[in-house]
Each structure stands twice: as C-alpha cells, then as structure tokens.
VEXMAR-696925 format. One record per atom (N, C-alpha, C, O): x, y, z. Coordinates in steps of 0.2 Angstrom, whole numbers, padded with zeros to 4 digits, always signed. Layout:
<atoms>
XYZ/...
</atoms>
This chain:
<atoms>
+0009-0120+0105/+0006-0126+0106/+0002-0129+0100/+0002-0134+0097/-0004-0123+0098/-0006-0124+0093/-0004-0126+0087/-0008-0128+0083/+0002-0126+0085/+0006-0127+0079/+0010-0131+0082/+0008-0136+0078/+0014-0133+0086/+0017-0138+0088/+0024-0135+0087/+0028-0139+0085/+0026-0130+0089/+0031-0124+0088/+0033-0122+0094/+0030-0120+0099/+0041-0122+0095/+0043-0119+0102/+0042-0114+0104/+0044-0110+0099/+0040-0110+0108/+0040-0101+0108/+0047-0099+0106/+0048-0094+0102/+0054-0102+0107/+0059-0097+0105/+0059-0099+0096/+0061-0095+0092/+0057-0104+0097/+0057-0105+0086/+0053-0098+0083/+0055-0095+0078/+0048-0098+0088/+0043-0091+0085/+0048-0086+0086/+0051-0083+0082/+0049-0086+0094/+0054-0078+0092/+0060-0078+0090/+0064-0073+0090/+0061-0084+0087/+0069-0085+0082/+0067-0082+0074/+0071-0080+0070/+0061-0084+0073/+0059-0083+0066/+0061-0077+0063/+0061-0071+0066/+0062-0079+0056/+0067-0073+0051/+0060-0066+0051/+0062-0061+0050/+0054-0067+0053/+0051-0060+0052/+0053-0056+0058/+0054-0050+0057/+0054-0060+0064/+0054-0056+0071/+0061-0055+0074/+0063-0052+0079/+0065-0059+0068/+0072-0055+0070/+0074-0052+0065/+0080-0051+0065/+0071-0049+0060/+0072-0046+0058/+0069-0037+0060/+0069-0032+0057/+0066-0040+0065/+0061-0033+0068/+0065-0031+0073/+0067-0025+0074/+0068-0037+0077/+0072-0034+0083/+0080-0030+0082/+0082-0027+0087/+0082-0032+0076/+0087-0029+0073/+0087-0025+0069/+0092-0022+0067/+0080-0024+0067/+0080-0016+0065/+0085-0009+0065/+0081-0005+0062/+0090-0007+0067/+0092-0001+0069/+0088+0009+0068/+0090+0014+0070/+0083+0005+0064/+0079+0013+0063/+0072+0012+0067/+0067+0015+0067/+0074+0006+0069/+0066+0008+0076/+0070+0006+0084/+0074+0002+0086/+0065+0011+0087/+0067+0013+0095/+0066+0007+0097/+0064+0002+0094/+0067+0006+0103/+0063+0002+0108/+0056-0002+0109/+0054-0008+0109/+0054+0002+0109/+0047+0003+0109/+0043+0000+0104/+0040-0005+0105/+0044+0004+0096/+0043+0003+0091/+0044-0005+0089/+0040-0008+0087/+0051-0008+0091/+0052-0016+0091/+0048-0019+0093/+0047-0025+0090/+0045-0019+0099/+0040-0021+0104/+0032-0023+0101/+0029-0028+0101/+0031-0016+0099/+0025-0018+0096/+0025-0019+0091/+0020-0018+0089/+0030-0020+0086/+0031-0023+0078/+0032-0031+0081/+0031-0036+0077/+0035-0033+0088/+0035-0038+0087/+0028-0044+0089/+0027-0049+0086/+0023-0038+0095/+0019-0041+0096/+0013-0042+0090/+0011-0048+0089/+0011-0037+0085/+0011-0037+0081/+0011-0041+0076/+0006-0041+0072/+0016-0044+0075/+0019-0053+0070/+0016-0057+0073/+0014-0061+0069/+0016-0058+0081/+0015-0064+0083/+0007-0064+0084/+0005-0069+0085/+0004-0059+0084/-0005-0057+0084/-0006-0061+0079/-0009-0066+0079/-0001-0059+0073/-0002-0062+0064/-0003-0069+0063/-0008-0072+0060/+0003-0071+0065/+0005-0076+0067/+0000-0082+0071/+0001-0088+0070/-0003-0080+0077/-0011-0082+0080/-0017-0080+0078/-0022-0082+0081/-0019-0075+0074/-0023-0074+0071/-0024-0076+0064/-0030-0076+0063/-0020-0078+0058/-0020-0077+0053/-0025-0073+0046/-0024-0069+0042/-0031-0078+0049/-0039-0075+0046/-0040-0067+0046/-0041-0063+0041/-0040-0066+0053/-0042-0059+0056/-0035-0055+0054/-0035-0049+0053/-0029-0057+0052/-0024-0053+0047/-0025-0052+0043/-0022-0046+0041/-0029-0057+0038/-0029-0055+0032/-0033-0052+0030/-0033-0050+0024/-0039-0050+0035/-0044-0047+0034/-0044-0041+0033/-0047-0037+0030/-0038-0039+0038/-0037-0033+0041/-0033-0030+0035/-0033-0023+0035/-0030-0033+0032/-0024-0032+0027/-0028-0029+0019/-0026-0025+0016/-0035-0036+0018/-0039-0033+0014/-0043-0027+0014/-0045-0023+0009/-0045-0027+0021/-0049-0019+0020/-0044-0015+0019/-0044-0012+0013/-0037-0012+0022/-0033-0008+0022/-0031-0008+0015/-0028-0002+0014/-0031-0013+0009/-0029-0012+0006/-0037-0008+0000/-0037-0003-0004/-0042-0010+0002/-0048-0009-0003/-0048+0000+0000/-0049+0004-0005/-0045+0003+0007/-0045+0009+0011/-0040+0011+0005/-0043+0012+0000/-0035+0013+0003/-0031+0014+0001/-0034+0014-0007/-0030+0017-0011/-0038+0012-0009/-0040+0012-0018/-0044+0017-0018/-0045+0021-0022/-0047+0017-0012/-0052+0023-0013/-0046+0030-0014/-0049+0035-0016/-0042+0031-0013/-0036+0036-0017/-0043+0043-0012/-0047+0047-0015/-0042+0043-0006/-0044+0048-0003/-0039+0054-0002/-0033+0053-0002/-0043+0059-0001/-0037+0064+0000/-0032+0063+0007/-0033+0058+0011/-0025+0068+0008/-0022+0065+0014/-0025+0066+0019/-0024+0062+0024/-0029+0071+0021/-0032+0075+0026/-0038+0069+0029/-0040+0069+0035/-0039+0065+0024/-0046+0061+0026/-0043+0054+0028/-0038+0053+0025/-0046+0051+0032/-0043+0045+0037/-0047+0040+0038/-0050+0040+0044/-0048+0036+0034/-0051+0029+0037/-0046+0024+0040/-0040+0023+0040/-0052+0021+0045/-0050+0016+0051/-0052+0013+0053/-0058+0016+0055/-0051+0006+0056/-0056+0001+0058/-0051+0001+0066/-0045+0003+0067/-0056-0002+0070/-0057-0004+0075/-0047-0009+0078/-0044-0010+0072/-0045-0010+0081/-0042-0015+0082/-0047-0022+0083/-0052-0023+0087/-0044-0027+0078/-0048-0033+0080/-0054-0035+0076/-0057-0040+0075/-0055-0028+0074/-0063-0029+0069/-0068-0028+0074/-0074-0028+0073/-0066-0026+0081/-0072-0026+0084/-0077-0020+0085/-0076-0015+0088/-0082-0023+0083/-0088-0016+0083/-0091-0017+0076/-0097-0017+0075/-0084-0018+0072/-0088-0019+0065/-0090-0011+0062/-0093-0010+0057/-0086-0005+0066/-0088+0000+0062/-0081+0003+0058/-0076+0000+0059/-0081+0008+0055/-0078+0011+0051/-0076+0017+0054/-0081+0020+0053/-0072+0022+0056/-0070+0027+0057/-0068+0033+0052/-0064+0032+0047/-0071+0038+0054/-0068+0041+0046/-0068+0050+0052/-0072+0053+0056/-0061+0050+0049/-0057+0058+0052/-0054+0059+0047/-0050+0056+0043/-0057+0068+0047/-0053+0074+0041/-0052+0081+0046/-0053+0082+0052/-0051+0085+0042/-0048+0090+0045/-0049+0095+0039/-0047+0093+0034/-0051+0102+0039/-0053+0103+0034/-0051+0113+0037/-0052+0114+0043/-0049+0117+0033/-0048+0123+0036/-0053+0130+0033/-0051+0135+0036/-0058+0129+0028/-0062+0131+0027/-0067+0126+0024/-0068+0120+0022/-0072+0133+0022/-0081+0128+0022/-0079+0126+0016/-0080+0120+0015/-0077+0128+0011/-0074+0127+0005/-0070+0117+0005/-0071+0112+0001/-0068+0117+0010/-0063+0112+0012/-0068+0107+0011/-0068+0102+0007/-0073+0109+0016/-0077+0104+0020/-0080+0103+0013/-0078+0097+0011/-0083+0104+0010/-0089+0104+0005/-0085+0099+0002/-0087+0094+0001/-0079+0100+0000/-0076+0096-0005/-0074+0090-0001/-0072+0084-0004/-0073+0090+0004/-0071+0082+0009/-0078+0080+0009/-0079+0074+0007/-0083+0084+0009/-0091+0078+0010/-0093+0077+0003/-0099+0074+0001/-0090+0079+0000/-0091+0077-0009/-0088+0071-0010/-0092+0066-0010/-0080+0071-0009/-0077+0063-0011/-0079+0059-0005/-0075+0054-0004/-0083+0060+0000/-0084+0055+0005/-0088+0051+0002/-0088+0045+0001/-0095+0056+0000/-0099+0055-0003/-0098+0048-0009/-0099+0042-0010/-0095+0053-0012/-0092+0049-0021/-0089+0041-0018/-0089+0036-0021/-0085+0042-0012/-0082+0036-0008/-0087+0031-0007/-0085+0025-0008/-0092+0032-0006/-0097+0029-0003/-0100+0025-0008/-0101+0019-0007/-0102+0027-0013/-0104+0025-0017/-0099+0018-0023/-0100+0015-0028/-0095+0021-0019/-0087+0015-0025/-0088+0009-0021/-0089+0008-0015/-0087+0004-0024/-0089-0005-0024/-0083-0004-0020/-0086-0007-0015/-0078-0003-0017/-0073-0003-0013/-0076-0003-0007/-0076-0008-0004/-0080+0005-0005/-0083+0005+0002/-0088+0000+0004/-0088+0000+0010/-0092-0004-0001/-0096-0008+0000/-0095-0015+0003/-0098-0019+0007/-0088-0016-0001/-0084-0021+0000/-0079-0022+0007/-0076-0027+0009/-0078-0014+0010/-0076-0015+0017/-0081-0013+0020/-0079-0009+0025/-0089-0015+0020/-0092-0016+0026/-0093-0023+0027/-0094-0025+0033/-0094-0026+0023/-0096-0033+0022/-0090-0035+0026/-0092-0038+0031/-0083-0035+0024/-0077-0039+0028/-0078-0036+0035/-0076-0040+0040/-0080-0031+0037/-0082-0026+0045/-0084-0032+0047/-0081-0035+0052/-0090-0036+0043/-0095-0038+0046/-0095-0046+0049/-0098-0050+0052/-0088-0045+0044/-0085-0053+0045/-0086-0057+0039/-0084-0063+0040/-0089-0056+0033/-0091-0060+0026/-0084-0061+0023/-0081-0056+0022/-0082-0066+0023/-0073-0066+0018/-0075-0066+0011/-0072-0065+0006/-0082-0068+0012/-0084-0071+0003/-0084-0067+0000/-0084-0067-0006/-0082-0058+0003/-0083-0054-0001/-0076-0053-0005/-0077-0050-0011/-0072-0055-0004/-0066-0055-0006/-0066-0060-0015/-0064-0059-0020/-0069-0064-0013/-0070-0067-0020/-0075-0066-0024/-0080-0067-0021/-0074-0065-0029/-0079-0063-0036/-0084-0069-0037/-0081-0075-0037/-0092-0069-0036/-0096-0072-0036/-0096-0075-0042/-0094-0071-0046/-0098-0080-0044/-0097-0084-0052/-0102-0082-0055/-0107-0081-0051/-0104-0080-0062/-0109-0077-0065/-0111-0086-0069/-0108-0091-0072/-0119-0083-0069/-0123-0090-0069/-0125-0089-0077/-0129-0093-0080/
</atoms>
C-alpha cells in the first residue's frame, strides 16, 4: 500500500522469483530468503544499515573462529562477539586482535550505526 504496489507485483519481482526458483535451496531456505527481501523491501534504511555494519564487520579481516553479530533489527544496539579457542595460547591471541579490533576506526564506526547515527557512514567535511 505503501508504494502503491500490488502484493503479487511484490512477489512477482525479478529478486523473489529468483529466490523461489533457486534449485540449490530447500524449502525452507526459500521461505526465509524470501521473507527476508520483503523485510528489505519494507525496511530499506534499516537494510542498509545492516549491510553497512556487515560490511565495516568483514574489514576488520578477524580470524574465522571469531564472530561478530548484531542483534536482528538493530535492537538493543549491542554487538555480539563469539570465539572458540582450544588453548590458553589461542585465547591470548583472540583477545589480542579483539583488542587491536577495537581500536580500528571500523569498530567505532559499527557502534555509532548500533546506535542509529547513519551520519556515520559519510565522511565529515574538513573545515
């Protein structure tokens, strides 16, 4: 209604029939790739946001063991962080690059979008 868009236009569209015809995803898999799109699709802002921290998560070049994550929705506004480590030796060196993580303009820039600021995504003008 909002766009002024028929629901079967929505689920006719070239992204969501392309999800439903997938042949390398199950049932299931379809279902929530298509709910998914249409989240996208009704949310847009809150996608892109989600897309931007995922992508700032990904620069930080963390080891595979270590796992950031946000919230579905952004709600809460917090961060998730899961590792798995099989000695103390491990461990020392996951709280090193979390460490070193934490400190990269990257980390700083996915709490501010947590928090909801999109300004962060654009480079402030130097005066």
């Amino acid at each position: 209604m909002r766009d002024g868009v028929a629901i079967q236009d929505v689920l006719g569209s070239e992204a969501i029939t392309r999800i439903k015809t997938d042949p390398r995803l199950g049932r299931a898999d379809r279902l929530k790739r298509v709910k998914d799109q249409i989240r996208r699709l009704r949310f847009p802002r809150l996608s892109q946001l989600e897309d931007s921290i995922q992508s700032k998560i990904r620069a930080l070049k963390l080891q595979p063991n270590v796992k950031l994550s946000v919230p579905p929705g952004l709600e809460g506004g917090d961060l998730r962080v899961e590792f798995s480590v099989g000695s103390p030796a491990e461990l020392k060196s996951v709280l090193a690059k979390l460490s070193e993580a934490s400190e990269c303009e990257f980390m700083t820039e996915i709490f501010v979008l947590l928090k909801g600021d999109a300004s962060a995504e654009k480079p402030k003008p130097v005066r």
